[in-house]
C-alpha positions as CSV (number, residue, x, y, z in Angstrom):
1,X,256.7,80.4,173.9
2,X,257.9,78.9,170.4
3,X,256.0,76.7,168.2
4,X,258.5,75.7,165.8
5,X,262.1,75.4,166.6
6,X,265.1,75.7,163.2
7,X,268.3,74.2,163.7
8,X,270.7,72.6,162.2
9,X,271.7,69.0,162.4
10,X,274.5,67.2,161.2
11,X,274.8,67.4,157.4
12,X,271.0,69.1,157.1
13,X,268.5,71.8,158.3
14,X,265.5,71.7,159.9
15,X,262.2,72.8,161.1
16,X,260.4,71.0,163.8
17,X,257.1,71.5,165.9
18,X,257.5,70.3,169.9
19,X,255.2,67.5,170.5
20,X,254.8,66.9,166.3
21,X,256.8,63.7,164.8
22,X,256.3,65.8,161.6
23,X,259.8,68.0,160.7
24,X,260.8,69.7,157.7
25,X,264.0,69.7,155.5
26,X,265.2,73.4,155.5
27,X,268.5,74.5,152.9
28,X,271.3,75.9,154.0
29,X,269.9,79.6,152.5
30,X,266.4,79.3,154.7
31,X,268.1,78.4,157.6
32,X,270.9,81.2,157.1
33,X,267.9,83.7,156.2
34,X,266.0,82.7,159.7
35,X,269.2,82.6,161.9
36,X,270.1,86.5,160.6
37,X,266.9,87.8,160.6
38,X,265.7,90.2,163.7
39,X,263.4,88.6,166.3
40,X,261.3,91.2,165.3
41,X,260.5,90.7,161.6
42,X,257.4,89.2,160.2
43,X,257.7,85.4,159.4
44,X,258.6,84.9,156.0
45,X,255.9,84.0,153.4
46,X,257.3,80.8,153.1
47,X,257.7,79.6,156.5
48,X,253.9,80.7,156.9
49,X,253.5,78.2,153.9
50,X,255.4,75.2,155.3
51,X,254.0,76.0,158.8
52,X,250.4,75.8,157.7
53,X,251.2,72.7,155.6
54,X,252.6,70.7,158.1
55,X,251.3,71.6,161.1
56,X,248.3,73.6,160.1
57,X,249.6,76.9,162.2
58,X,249.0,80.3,160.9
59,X,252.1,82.5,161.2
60,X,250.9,85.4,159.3
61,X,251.7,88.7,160.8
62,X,253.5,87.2,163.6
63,X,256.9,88.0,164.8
64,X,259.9,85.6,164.0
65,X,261.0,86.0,167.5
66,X,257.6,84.6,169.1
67,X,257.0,81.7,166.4
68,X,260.6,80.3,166.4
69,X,263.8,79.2,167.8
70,X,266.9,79.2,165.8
71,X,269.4,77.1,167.1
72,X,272.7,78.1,166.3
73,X,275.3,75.5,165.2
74,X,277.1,73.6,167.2
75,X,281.1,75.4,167.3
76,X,281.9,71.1,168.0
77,X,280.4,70.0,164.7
78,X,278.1,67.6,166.3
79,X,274.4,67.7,166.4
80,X,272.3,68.6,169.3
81,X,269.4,67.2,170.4
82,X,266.7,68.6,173.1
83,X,263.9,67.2,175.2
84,X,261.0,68.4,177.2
85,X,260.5,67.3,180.8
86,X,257.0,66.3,182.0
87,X,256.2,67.0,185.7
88,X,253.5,63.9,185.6
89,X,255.6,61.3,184.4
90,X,259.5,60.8,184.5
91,X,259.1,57.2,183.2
92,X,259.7,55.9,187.2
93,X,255.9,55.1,187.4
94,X,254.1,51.8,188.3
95,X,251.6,52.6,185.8
């Protein structure tokens, strides 16, 4: 499973971490670099820096395709926005 997930969003780029309210503001160039790059390939030095800085995760010598989701754009122009069920809770509870 991912940690991070890269998309883009609206007028911007960026990086986010499921379950983290910390994200991280990507250019257009990073984002480009990650969305073309082979699942395969190392993580680049610097997402391994802004991984570990935000989110204290080591990346090194990990593949791209294991650590990350790219999200591709939107061919609508709007931006997209996900969620993650939780089988314990779906907000209908007493408690």
């Amino acid at each position: 499973m991912h940690e991070l997930i890269a998309a883009p969003y609206l007028d911007h780029h960026l990086l986010v971490r499921p379950g983290s309210p910390k994200a991280a503001r990507l250019p257009v160039h990073r984002y480009e670099e990650l969305h073309t790059a082979p699942d395969t390939s190392a993580a680049p030095a610097w997402l391994a820096d802004v991984a570990h800085q935000a989110w204290e995760i080591d990346l090194s010598g990990r593949r791209l395709g294991e650590t990350v989701l790219v999200r591709a754009r939107s061919p609508y122009g709007y931006g997209r926005a996900s969620y993650e069920l939780n089988l314990g809770c779906n907000y209908d509870c007493v408690h």
